[in-house]
C-alpha positions as CSV (number, residue, x, y, z in Angstrom):
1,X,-22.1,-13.7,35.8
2,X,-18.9,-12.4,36.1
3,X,-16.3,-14.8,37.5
4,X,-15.1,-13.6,41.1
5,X,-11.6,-14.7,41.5
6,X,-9.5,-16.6,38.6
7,X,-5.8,-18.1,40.8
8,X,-2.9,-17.9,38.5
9,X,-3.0,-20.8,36.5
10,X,1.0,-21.5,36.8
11,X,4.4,-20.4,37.5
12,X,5.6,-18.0,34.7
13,X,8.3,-19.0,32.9
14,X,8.3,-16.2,30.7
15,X,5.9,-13.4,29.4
16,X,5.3,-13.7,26.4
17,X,4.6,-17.5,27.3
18,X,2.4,-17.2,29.7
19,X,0.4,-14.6,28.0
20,X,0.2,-16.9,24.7
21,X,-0.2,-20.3,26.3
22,X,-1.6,-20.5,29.7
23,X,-2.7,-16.7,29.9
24,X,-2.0,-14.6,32.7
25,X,-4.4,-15.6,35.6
26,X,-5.7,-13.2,37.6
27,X,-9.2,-11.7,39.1
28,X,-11.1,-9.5,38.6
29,X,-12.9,-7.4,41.5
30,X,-17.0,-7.6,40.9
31,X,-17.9,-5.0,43.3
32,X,-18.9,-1.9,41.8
33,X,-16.1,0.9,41.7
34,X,-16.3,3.6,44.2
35,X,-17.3,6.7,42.3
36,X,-14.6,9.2,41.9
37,X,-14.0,12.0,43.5
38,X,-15.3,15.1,41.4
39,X,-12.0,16.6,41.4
40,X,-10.8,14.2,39.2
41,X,-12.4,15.0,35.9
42,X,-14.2,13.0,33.5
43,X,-10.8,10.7,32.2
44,X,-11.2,8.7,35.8
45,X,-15.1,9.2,36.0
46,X,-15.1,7.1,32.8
47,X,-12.5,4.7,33.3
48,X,-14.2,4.1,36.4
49,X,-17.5,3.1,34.4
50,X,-15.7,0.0,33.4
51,X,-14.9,-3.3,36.0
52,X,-11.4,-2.4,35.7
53,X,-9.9,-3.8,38.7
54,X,-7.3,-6.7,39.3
55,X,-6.7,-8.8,41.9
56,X,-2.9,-10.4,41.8
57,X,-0.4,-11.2,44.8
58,X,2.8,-9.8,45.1
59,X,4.3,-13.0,44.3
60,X,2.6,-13.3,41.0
61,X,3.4,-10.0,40.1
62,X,7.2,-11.0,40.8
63,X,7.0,-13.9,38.8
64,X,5.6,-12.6,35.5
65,X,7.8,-9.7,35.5
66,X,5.7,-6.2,35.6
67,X,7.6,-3.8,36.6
68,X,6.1,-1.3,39.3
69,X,7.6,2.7,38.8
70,X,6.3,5.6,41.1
71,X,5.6,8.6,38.7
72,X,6.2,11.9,39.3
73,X,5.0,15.1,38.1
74,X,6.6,17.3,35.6
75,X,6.2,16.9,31.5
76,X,8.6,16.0,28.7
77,X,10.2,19.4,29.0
78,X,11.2,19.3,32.4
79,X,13.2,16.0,32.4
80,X,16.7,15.4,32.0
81,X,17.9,12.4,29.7
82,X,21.3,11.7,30.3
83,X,24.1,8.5,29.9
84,X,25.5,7.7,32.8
85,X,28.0,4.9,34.5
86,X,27.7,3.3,37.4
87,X,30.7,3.6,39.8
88,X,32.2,2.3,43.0
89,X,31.8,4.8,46.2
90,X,34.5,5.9,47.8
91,X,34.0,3.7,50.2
92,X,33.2,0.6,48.2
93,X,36.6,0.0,46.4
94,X,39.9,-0.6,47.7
95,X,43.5,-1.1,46.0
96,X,45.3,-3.6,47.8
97,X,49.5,-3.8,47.6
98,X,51.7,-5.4,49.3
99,X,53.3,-3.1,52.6
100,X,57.1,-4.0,51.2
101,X,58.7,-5.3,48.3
102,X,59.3,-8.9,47.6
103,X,58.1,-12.0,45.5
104,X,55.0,-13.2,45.9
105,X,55.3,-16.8,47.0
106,X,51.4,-17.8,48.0
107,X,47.9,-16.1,46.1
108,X,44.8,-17.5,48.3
109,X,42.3,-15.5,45.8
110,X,41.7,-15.1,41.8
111,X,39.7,-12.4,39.8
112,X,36.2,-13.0,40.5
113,X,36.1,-14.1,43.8
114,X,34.7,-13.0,47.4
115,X,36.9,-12.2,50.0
116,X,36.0,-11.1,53.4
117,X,37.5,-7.2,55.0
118,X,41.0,-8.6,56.7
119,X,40.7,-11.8,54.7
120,X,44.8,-12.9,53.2
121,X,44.4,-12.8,50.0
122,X,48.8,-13.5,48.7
123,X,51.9,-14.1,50.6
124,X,54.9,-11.9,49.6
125,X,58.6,-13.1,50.6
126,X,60.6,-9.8,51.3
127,X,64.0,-8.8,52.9
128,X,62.0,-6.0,54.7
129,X,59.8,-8.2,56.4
130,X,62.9,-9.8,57.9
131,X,64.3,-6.1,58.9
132,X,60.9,-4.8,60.2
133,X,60.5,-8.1,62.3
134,X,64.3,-7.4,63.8
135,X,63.8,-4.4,64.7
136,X,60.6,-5.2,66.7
137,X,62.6,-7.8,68.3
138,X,65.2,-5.7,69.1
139,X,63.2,-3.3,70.4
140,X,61.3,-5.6,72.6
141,X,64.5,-6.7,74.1
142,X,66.0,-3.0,74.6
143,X,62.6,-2.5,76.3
144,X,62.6,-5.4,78.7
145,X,66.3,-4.6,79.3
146,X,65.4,-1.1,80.5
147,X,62.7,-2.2,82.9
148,X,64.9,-4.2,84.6
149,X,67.5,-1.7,85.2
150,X,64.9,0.7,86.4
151,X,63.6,-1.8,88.6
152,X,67.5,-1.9,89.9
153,X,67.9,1.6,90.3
154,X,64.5,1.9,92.1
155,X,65.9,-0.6,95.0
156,X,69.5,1.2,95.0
157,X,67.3,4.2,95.9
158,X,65.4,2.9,98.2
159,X,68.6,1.5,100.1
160,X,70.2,4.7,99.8
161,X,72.9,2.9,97.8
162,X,72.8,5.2,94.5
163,X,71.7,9.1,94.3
164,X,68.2,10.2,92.9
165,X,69.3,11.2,89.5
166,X,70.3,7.8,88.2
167,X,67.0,6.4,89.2
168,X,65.6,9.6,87.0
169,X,67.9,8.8,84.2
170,X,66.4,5.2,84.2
171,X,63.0,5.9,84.2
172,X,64.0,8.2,80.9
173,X,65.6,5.7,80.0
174,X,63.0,3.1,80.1
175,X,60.5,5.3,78.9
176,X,61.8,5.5,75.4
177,X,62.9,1.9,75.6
178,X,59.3,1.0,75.7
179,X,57.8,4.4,73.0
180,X,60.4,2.3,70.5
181,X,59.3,-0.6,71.5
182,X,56.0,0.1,71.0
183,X,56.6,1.8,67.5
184,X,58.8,-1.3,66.2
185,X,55.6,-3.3,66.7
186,X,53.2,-0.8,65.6
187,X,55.4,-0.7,62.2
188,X,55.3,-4.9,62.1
189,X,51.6,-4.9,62.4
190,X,51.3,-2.2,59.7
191,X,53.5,-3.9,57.0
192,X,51.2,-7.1,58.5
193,X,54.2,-9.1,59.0
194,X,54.3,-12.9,59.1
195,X,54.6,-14.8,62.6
196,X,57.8,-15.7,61.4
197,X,58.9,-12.4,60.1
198,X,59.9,-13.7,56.7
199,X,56.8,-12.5,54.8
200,X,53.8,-10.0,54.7
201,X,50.4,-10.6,54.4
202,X,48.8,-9.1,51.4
203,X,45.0,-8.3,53.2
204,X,41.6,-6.7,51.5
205,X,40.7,-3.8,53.5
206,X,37.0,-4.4,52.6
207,X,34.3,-7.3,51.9
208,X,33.3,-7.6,48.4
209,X,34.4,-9.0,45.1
210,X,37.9,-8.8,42.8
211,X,37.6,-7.1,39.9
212,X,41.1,-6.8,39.2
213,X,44.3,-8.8,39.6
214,X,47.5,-7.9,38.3
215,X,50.0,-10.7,40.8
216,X,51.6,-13.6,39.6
217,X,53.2,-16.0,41.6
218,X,57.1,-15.8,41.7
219,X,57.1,-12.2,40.7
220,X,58.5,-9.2,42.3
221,X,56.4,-6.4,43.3
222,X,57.3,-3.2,45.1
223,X,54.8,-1.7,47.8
224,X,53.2,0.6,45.1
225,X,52.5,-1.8,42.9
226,X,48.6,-2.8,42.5
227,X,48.3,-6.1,43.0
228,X,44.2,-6.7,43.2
229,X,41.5,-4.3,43.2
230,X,38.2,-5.5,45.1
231,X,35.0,-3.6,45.1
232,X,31.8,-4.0,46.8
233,X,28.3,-4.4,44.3
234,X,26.2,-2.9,47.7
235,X,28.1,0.1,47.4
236,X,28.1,1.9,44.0
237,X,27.1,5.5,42.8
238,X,26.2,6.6,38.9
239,X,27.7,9.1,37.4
240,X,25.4,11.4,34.6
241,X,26.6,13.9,32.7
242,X,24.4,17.4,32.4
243,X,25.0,20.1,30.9
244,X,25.4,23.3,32.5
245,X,22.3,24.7,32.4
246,X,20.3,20.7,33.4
247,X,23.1,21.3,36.4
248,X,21.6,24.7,37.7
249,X,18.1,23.0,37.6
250,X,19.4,19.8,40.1
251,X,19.6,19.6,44.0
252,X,20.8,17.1,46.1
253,X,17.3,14.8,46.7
254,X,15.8,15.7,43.3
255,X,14.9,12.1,42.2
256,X,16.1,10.3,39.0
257,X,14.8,7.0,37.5
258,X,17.6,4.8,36.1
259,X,17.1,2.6,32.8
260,X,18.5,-0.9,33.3
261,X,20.2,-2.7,30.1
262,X,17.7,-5.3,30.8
263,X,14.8,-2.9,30.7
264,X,14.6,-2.4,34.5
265,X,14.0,0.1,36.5
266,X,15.3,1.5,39.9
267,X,14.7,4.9,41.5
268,X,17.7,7.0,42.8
269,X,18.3,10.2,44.0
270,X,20.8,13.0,43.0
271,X,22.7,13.2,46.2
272,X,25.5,15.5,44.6
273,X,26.3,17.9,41.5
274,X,29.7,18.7,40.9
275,X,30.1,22.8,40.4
276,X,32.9,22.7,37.6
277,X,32.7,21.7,33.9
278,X,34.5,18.6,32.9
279,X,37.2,20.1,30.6
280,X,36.9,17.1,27.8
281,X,32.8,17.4,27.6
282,X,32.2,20.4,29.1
283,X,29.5,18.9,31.5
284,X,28.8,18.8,35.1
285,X,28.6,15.6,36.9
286,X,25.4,14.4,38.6
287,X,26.0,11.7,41.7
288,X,23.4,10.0,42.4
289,X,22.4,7.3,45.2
290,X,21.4,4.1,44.2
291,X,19.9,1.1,46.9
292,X,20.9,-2.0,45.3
293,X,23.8,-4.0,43.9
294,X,24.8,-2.7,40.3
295,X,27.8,-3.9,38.5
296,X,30.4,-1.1,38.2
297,X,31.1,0.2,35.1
298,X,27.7,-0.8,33.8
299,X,26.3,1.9,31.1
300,X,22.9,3.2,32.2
301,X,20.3,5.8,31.2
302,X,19.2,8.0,33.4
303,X,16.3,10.1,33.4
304,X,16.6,13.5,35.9
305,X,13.7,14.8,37.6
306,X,14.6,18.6,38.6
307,X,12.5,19.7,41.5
308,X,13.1,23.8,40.0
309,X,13.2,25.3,36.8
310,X,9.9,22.8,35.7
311,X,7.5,23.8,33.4
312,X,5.0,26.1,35.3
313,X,1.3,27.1,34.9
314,X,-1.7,25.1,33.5
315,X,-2.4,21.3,35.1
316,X,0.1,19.4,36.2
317,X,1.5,16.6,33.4
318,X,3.5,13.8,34.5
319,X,5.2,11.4,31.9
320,X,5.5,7.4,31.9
321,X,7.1,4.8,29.7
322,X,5.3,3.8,26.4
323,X,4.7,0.4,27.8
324,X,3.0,1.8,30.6
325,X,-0.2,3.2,28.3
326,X,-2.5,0.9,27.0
327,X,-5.2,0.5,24.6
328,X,-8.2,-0.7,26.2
329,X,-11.8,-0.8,24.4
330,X,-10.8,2.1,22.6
331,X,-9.2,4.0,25.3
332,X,-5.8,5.2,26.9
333,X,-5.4,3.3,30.2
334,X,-2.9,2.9,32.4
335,X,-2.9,0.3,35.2
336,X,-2.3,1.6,38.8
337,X,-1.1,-0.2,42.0
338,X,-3.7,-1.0,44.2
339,X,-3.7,-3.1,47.6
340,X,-5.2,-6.4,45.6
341,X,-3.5,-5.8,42.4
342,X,-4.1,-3.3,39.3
343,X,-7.1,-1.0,38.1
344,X,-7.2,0.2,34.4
345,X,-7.3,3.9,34.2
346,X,-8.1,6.4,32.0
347,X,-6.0,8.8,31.1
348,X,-5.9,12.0,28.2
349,X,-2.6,11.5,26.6
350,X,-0.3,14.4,25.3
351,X,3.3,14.3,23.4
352,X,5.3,11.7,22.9
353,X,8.5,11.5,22.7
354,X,11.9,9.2,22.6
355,X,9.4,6.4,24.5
356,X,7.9,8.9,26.9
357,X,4.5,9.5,26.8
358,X,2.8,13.2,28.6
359,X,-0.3,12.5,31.0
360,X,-2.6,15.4,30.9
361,X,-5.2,13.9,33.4
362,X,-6.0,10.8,35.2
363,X,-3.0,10.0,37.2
364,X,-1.5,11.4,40.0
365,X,2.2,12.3,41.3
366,X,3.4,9.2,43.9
367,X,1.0,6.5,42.1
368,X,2.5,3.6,41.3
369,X,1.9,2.0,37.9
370,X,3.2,-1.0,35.9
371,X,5.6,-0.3,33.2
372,X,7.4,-3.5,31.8
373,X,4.8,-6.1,30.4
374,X,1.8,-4.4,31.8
375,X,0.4,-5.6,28.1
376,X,-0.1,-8.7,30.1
377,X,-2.7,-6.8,32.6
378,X,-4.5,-5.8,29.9
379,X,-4.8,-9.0,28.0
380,X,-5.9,-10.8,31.4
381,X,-8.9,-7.7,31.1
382,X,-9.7,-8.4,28.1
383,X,-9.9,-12.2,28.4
384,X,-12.2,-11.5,31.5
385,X,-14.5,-9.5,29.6
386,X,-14.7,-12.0,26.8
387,X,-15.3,-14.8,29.4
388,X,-18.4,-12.2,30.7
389,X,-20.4,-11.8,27.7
C-alpha cells in the first residue's frame, strides 16, 4: 500500500543534512492524477502516469530552503544576462551636514546604527548659531515693539489726537516688523538651532541605517562638509548594464529575475532604461524595482526578460535554472507548485547553456517551480517509491 501522508520528521537544519540523515519528510498524494488536458502533449500525459505529487506546508518548504521562481516564456536567445549593483533610490539615501560651521562637541550615532527621520544624530558648537539665534531674538523684539506702537497709534486715531497717516505708517511698520520676525525664526529652525542658541543640531532627514561617517568629535566642519551618510535597505534600485541593442528590446514592466550571492532569487521589474550610452562602457542603464531589503552596493546578476524583440514562431520555450531539472526514473522532471506541495513533471529539454536549461514542452509561463535544492523533492520521491514496492 502506498503510505498516505509521511509529517516532516524534523526541523531542517540544513539540506544537505536533512536529506542525508533524517531525509526530507513529506507525502505523497495516493489519489490517482487527473488526466491531462489533451493540449498538453504527451511530456505531461506521461509524467502524469507516475504518483508524482507532494504534499508539504509552506512552513516546511521555508525551512528546508527550496526556492520557488515563477517562469516565464521566451528561450535562451531572448534573455538578457547582465552584472548589475544594487543602489539606494533617490529617496532612500540622504547626506547629512551640519547647517553652519563649527566643532562638533556631542555624536549621539556611529557607522552602523539605526536612527529614526528627525532623530539628532551630533551636536556642533558654532559662532553662527549664536548670530542666527540673535537675530531671531532681535527680531522678535522689533516685532513686539511695533505692535505696540500700532496699538498706540490706533487709540490716538480713534481720539482724534494724531492724523490717519501715522496710524498707516504703523501698520507698515508693524507689518515688516513681524515678515522679519517671522524669517529670523524660519532661518533658526532651518540651521536647527539649539534652545540655547549656542549650537545646531546635526538631524537625519530619513529612517534607516549609517553607512557612512566621516565626524570626529572636537573637529571643525563647515556646512558642506559630509558628516554621515544614512540609507534606507527598504528602498534600493539595481542598476544593469545593457548594451544598446538589449536596451531597444526593454520597457518599463518587462520583468527581470535577480541572482543573489547566496544563490537566491527575487523577481524585479525594469521600471526605467536610461536613453544615452555611458561614455566609459558604452552601455545603457537598466533600473529596475526591487521589493525587499538589499544591501547597497551588493554585486548581483541579473537575468532580463524583454517582452519585444523575442524569438518568434514555433512553440513557446521557456528557460529555468539547472537545479530546477531533475532526473527522475529516467526522465526530465521538474517539480511545480501546487496548493499541497510539488508534482514531478515531465518535460522535453532543449539547449543548455551558462546554467540555463530550454523547456520545449511540459511547463507553462506563470508556473511556479522549485529551483534551489529541489534535489531534495526528488529524493523524498524516490524514497516513497522505494518504501512502495
Amino acid at each position: 500500500m502506498i503510505t498516505k501522508d509521511k509529517r516532516l520528521l524534523g526541523t531542517v537544519a540544513g539540506a544537505m543534512a536533512l536529506a542525508a540523515v533524517t531525509g526530507f519528510g513529506v507525502a505523497r498524494c495516493t489519489a490517482d492524477p487527473a488526466p491531462a488536458p489533451a493540449a498538453e502533449g504527451g511530456a505531461e500525459a506521461a509524467s502524469e502516469a507516475l504518483p508524482n505529487n507532494l504534499v508539504i506546508s509552506p512552513e516546511a518548504i521555508k525551512s528546508a530552503d527550496i526556492g520557488v521562481e515563477t517562469i516565464a516564456s521566451g528561450g535562451l536567445g531572448s534573455e538578457i544576462i547582465s552584472q548589475a549593483t544594487v543602489t539606494a533610490a533617490p529617496s532612500g539615501e540622504a547626506i547629512v551636514t551640519a547647517r553652519a560651521g563649527g566643532a562638533v562637541t556631542r555624536l549621539f550615532k556611529r557607522l552602523g546604527d539605526p536612527v529614526r527621520a528627525g532623530e539628532t544624530i551630533a551636536i556642533v558648537q558654532s559662532r553662527d548659531a549664536a548670530q542666527i539665534a540673535a537675530e531671531r531674538v532681535a527680531a522678535d523684539a522689533r516685532s513686539t515693539l511695533a505692535q505696540k506702537n500700532l496699538h498706540r497709534e490706533k487709540t490716538l486715531l480713534d481720539q482724534k489726537v494724531s492724523a490717519r497717516v501715522d496710524y498707516e505708517r504703523a501698520q507698515a511698520e508693524a507689518a515688516a516688523a513681524a515678515a522679519e520676525a517671522q524669517r529670523a525664526r524660519a532661518a533658526a529652525s532651518a540651521a536647527q538651532v539649539t534652545r540655547d542658541g549656542s549650537s545646531v543640531i546635526v538631524a537625519s532627514p530619513i529612517s534607516g541605517r549609517i553607512t557612512a561617517e566621516n565626524a570626529s568629535l572636537g573637529a571643525f566642519v563647515q556646512p558642506e562638509t559630509e558628516l554621515f551618510r544614512v540609507a534606507d535597505p527598504s528602498k534600493v534600485q539595481i542598476e544593469a548594464a545593457v548594451g544598446p541593442a538589449d536596451a531597444q528590446r526593454l520597457s518599463p514592466g518587462d520583468r527581470a529575475i535577480i541572482e543573489l550571492p547566496d544563490g537566491r532569487t527575487i523577481d524585479a521589474r525594469v521600471r526605467a532604461v536610461t536613453p544615452g550610452l555611458s561614455g566609459d562602457t558604452r552601455s545603457a542603464t537598466a533600473v529596475l524595482d526591487v521589493p525587499g531589503a538589499l544591501q547597497p552596493g551588493l554585486a548581483v546578476r541579473v537575468r532580463l526578460l524583454p517582452s519585444r524583440g523575442a524569438e518568434t514562431g514555433g512553440p513557446a520555450r521557456i528557460v529555468i535554472t539547472d537545479e530546477a531539472l531533475q532526473t527522475l526514473e529516467g526522465r526530465d522532471v521538474v517539480f511545480i507548485r501546487t496548493k499541497e506541495g510539488f508534482r514531478a513533471q515531465q518535460v522535453t529539454v532543449g539547449q543548455r547553456s551558462a546554467g540555463r536549461v530550454e523547456i520545449l514542452s511540459g511547463l507553462k509561463p506563470g508556473q511556479m517551480v522549485a529551483t534551489e535544492n529541489a534535489f531534495l523533492l526528488k529524493a523524498e520521491l524516490g524514497k516513497g517509491a522505494g518504501e512502495e514496492e
